[in-house]
LODRENKE-418600 format. One record per residue: x, y, z of N, C-alpha, C, O, CB in turn; residue in three letters; residue number from 1. Coordinates in steps of 0.02 Angstrom, whole numbers. Glycine has a CB too. Layout:
% residues N
<<X; Y; Z>; <X; Y; Z>; <X; Y; Z>; <X; Y; Z>; <X; Y; Z>; 'ALA'; NUM> ...
This chain:
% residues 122
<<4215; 7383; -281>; <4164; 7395; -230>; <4100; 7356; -248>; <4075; 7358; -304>; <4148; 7471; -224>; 'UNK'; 1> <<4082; 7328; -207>; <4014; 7287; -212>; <3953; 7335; -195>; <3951; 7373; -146>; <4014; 7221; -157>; 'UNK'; 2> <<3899; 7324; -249>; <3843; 7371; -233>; <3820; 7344; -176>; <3837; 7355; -118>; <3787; 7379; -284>; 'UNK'; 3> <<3774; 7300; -202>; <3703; 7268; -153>; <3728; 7192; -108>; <3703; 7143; -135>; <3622; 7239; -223>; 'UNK'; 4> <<3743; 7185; -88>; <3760; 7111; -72>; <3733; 7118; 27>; <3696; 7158; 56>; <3872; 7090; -94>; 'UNK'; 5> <<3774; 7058; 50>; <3750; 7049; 118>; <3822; 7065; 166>; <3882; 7050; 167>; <3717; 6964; 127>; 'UNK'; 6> <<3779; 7102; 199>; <3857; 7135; 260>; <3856; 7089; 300>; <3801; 7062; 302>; <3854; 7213; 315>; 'UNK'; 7> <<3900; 7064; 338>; <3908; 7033; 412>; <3941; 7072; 457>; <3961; 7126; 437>; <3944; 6970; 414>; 'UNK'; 8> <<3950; 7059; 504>; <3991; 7074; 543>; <4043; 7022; 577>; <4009; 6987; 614>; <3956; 7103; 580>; 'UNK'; 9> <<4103; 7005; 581>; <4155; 6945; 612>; <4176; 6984; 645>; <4185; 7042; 627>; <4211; 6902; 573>; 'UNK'; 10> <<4191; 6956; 715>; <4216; 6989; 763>; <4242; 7068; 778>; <4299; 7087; 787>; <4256; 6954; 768>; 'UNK'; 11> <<4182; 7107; 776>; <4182; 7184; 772>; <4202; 7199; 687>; <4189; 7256; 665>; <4247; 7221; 834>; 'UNK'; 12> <<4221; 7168; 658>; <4238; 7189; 579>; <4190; 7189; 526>; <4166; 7134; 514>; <4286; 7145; 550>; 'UNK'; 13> <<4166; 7245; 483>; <4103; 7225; 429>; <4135; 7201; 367>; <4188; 7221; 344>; <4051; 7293; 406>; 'UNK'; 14> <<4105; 7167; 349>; <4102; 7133; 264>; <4073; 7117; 239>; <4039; 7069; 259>; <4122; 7095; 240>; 'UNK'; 15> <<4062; 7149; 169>; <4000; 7149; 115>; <4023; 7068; 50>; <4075; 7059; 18>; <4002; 7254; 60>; 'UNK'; 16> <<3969; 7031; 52>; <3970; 6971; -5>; <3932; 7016; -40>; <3901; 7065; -22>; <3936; 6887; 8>; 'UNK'; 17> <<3944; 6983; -109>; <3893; 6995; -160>; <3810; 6941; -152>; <3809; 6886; -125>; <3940; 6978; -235>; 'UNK'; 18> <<3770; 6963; -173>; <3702; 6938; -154>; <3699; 6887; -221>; <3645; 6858; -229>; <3633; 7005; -147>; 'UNK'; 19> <<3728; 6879; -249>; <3729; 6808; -301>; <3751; 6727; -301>; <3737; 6681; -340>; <3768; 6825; -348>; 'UNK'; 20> <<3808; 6730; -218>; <3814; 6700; -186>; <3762; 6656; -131>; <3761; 6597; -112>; <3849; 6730; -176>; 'UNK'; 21> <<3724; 6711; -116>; <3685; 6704; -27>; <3635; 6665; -48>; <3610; 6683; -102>; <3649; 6784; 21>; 'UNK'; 22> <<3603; 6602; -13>; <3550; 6575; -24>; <3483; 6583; 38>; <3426; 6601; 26>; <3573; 6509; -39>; 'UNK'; 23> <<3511; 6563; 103>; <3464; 6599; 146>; <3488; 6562; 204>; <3512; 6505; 201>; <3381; 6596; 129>; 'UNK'; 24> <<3477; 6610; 273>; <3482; 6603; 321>; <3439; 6532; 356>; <3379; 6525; 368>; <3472; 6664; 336>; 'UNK'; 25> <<3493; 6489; 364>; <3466; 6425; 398>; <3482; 6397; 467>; <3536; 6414; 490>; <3483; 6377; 360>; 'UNK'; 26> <<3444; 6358; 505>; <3483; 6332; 546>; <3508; 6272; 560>; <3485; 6215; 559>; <3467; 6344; 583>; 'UNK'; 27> <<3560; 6295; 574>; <3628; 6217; 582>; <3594; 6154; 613>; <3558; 6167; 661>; <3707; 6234; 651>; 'UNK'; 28> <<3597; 6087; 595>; <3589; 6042; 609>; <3631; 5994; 668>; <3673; 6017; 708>; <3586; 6029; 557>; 'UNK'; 29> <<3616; 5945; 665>; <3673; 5893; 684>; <3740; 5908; 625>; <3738; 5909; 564>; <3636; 5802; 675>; 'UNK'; 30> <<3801; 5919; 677>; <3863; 5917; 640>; <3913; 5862; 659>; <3924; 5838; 715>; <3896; 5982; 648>; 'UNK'; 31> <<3942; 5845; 595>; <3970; 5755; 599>; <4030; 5797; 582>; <4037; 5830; 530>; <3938; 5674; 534>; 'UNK'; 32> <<4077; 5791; 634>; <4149; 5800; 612>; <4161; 5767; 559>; <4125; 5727; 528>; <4198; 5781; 659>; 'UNK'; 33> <<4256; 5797; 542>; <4286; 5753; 482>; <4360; 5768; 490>; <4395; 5811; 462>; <4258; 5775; 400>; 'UNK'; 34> <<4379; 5708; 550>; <4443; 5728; 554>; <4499; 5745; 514>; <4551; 5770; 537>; <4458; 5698; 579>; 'UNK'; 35> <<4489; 5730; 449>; <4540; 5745; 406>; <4531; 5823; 366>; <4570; 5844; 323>; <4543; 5683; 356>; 'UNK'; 36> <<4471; 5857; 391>; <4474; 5922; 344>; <4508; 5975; 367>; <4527; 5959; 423>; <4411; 5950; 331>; 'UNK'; 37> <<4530; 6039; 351>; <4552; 6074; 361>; <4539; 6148; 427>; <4500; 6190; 404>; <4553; 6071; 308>; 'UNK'; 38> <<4557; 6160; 471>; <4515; 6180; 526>; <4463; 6222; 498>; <4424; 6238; 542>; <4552; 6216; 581>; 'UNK'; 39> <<4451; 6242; 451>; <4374; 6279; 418>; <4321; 6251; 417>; <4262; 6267; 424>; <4370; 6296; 353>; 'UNK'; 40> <<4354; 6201; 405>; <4297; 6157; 402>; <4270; 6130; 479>; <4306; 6111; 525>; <4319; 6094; 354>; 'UNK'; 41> <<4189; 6134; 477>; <4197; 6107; 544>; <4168; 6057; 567>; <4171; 6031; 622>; <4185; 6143; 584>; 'UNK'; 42> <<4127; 6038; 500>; <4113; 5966; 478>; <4039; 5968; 412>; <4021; 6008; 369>; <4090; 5915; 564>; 'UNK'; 43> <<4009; 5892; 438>; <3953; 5936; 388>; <3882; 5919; 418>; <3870; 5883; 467>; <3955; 5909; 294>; 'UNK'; 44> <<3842; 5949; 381>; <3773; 5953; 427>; <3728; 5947; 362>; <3758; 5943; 308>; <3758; 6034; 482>; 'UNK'; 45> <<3651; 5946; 364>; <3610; 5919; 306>; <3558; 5985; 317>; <3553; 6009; 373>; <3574; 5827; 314>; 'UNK'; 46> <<3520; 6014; 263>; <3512; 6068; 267>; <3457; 6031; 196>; <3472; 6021; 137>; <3580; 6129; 270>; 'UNK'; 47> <<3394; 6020; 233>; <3350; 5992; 175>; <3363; 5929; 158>; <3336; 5912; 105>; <3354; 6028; 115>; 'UNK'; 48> <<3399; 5884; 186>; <3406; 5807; 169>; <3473; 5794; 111>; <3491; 5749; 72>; <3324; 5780; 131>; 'UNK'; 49> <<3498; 5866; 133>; <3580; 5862; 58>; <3642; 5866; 116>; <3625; 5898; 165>; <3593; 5967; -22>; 'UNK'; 50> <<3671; 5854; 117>; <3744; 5858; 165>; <3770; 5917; 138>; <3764; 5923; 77>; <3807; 5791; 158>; 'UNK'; 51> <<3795; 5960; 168>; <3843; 6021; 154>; <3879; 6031; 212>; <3856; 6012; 266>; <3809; 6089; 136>; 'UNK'; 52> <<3948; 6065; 204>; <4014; 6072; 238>; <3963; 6132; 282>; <3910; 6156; 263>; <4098; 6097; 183>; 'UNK'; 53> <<4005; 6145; 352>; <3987; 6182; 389>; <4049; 6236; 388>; <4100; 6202; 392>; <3968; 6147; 450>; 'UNK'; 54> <<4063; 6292; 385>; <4119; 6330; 365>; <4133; 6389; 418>; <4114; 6446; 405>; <4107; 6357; 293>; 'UNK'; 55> <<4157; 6377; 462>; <4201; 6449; 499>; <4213; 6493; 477>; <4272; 6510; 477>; <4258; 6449; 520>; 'UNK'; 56> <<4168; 6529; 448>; <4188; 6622; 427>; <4236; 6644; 478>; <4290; 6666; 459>; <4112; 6687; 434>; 'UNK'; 57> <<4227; 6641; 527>; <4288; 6683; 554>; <4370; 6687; 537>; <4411; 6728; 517>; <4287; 6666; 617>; 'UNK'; 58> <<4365; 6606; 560>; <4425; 6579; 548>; <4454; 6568; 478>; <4513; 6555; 467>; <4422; 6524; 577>; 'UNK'; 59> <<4393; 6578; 421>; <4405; 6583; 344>; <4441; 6659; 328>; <4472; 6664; 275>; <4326; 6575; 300>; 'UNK'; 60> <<4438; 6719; 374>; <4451; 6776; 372>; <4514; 6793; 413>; <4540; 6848; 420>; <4396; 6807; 388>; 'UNK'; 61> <<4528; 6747; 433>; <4595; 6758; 497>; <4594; 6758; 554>; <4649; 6763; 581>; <4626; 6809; 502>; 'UNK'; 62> <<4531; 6754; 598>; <4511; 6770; 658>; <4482; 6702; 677>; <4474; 6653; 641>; <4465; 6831; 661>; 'UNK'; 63> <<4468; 6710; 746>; <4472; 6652; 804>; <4413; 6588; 783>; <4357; 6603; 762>; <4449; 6693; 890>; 'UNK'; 64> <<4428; 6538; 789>; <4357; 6495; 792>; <4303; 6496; 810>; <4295; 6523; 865>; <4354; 6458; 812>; 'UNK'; 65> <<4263; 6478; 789>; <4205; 6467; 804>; <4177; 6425; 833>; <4182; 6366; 816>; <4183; 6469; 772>; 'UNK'; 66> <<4141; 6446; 885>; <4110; 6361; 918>; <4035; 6361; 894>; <3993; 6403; 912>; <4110; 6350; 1026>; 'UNK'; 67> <<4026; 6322; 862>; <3951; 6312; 847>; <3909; 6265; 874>; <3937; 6215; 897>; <3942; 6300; 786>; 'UNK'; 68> <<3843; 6267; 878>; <3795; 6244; 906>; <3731; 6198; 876>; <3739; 6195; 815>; <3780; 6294; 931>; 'UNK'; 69> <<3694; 6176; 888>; <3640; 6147; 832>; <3583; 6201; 852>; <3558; 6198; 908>; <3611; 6052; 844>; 'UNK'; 70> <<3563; 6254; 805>; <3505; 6272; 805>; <3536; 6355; 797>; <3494; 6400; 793>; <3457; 6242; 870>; 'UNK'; 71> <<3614; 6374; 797>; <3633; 6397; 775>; <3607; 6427; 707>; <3566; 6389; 683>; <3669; 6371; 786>; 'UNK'; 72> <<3615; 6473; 676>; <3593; 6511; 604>; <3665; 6528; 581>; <3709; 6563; 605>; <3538; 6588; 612>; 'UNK'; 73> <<3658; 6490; 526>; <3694; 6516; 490>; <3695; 6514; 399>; <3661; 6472; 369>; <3742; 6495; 521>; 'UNK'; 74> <<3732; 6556; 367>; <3700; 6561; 285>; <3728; 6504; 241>; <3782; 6476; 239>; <3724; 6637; 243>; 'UNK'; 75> <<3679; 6499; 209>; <3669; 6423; 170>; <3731; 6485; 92>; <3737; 6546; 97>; <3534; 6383; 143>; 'UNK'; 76> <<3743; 6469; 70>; <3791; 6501; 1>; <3813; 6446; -49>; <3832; 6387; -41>; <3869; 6539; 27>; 'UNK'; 77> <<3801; 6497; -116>; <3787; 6417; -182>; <3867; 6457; -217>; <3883; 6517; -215>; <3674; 6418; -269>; 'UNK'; 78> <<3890; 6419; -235>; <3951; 6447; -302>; <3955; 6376; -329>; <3970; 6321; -307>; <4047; 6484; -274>; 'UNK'; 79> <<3930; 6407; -398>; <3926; 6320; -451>; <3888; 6279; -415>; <3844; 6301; -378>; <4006; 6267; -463>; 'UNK'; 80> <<3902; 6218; -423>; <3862; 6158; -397>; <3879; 6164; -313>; <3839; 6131; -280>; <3891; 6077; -437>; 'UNK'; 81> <<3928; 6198; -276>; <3959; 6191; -224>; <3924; 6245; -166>; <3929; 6305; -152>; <4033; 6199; -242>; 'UNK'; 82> <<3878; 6172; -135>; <3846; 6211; -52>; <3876; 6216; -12>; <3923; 6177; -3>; <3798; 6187; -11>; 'UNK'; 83> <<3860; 6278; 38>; <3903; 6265; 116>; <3864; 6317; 133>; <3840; 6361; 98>; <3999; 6273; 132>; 'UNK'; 84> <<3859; 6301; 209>; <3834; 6321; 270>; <3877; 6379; 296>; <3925; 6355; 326>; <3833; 6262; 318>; 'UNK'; 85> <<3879; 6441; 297>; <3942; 6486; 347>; <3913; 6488; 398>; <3853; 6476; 405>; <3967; 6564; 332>; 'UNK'; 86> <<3969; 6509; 459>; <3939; 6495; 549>; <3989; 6561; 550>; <4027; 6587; 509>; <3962; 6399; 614>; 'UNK'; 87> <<3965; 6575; 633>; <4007; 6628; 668>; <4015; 6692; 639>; <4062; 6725; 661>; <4071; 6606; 677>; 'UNK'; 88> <<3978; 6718; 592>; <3942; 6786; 587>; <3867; 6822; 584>; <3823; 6794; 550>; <3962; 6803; 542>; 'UNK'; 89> <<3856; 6870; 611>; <3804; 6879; 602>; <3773; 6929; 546>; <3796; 6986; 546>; <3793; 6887; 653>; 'UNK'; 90> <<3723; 6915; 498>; <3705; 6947; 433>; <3657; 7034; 482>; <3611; 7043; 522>; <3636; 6870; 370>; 'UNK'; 91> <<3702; 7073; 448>; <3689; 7148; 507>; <3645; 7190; 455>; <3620; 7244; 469>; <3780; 7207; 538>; 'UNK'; 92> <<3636; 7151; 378>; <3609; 7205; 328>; <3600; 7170; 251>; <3649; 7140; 228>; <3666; 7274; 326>; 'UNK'; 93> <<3543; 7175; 215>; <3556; 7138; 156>; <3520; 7187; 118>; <3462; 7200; 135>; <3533; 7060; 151>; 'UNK'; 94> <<3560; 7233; 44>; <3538; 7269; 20>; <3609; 7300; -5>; <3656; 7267; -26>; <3488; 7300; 58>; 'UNK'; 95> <<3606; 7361; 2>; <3639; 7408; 7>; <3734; 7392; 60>; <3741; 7376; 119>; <3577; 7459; 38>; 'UNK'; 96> <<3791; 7408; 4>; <3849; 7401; 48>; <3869; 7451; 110>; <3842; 7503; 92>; <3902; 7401; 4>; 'UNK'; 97> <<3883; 7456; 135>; <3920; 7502; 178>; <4003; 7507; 165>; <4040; 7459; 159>; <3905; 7478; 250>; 'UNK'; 98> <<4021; 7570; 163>; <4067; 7602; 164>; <4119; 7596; 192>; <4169; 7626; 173>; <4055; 7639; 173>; 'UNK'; 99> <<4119; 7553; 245>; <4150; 7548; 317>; <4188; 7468; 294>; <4246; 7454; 308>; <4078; 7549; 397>; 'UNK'; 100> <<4150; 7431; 265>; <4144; 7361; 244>; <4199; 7337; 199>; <4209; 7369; 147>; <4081; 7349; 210>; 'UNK'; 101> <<4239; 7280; 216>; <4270; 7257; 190>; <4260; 7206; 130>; <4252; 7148; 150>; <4293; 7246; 231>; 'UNK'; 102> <<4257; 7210; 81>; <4219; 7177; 25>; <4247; 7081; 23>; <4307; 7086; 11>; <4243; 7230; -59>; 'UNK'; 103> <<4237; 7034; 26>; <4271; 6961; 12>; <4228; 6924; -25>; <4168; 6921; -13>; <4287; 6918; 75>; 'UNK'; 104> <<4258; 6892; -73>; <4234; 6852; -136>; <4218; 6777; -86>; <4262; 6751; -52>; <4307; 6843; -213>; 'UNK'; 105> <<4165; 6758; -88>; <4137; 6697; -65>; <4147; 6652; -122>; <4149; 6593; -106>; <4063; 6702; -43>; 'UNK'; 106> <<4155; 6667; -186>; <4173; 6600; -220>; <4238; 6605; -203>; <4259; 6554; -176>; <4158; 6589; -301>; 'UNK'; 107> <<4273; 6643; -208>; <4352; 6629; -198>; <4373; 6593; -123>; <4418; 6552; -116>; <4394; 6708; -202>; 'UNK'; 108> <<4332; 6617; -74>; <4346; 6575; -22>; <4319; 6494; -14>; <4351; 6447; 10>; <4322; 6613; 29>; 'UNK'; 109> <<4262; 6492; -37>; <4238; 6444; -53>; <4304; 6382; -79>; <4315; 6326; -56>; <4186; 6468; -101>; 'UNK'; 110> <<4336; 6420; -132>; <4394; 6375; -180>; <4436; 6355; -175>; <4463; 6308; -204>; <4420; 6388; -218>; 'UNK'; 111> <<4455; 6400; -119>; <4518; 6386; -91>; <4528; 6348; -36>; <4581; 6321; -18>; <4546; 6435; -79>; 'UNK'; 112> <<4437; 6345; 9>; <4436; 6268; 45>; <4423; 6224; 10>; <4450; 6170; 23>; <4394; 6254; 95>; 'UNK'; 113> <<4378; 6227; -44>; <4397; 6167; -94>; <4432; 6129; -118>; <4425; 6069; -133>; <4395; 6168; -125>; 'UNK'; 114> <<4478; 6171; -123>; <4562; 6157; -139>; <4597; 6117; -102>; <4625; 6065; -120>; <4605; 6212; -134>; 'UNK'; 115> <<4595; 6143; -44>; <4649; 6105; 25>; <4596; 6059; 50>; <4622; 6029; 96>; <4682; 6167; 103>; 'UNK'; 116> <<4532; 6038; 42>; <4497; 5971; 54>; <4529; 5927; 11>; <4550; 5873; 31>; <4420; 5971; 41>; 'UNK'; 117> <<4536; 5951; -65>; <4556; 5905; -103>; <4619; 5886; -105>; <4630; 5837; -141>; <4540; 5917; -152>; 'UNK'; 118> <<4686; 5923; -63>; <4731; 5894; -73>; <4767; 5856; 4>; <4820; 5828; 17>; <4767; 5941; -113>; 'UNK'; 119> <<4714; 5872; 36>; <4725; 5823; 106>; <4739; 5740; 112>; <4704; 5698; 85>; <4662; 5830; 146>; 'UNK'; 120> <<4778; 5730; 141>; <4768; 5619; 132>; <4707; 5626; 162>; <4674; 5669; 190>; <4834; 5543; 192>; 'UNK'; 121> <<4701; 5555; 142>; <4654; 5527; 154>; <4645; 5472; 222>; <4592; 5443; 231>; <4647; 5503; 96>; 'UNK'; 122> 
């Protein structure tokens, strides 16, 4: 069970990150596809003059795509040296978990698109 972290909500569903992950609520830029990434990916966008992946929470969780927008908000999240942008949820609470809430490791998801970026052709 995660104490304190950040709830969202994905499509009617709650889920608590841990707050060691979360860097802060930003908004989405210009997004440059990349036809070769994996549908999570939904391309990447610059967030302070650094490029970072733009990431489909939804669709990282099992559920439908996301269509995103420029000016869109969505959470900037650090694991190791590795930035990304999440889209298509909205942050409903940051503090305290809820009960109700489904707990998911953001580095682990993070890794595992890491993973399948890295073993895609080129």
């Amino acid at each position: 069970m995660i104490g304190d972290g950040v709830l969202f909500e994905v499509e009617g569903r709650k889920f608590v990150a841990e707050m060691r992950c979360a860097r802060e609520a930003v908004p989405v830029g210009q997004v440059t596809p990349i036809p070769t990434a994996p549908p999570e990916v939904l391309g990447v966008t610059q967030v302070r003059g650094q490029v970072v992946p733009l990431l489909d929470l939804p669709r990282m969780l099992g559920g439908r795509p996301t269509a995103v927008r420029m000016g869109d908000v969505g959470l900037l999240v650090q694991v190791g040296d590795t930035l990304a942008l999440l889209c298509g949820a909205s942050a409903i609470a940051v503090g305290g978990a809820s009960e109700e809430a489904s707990p998911i490791d953001l580095a682990s998801l993070l890794s595992q698109i890491q993973h399948r970026i890295e073993e895609r052709p080129r």
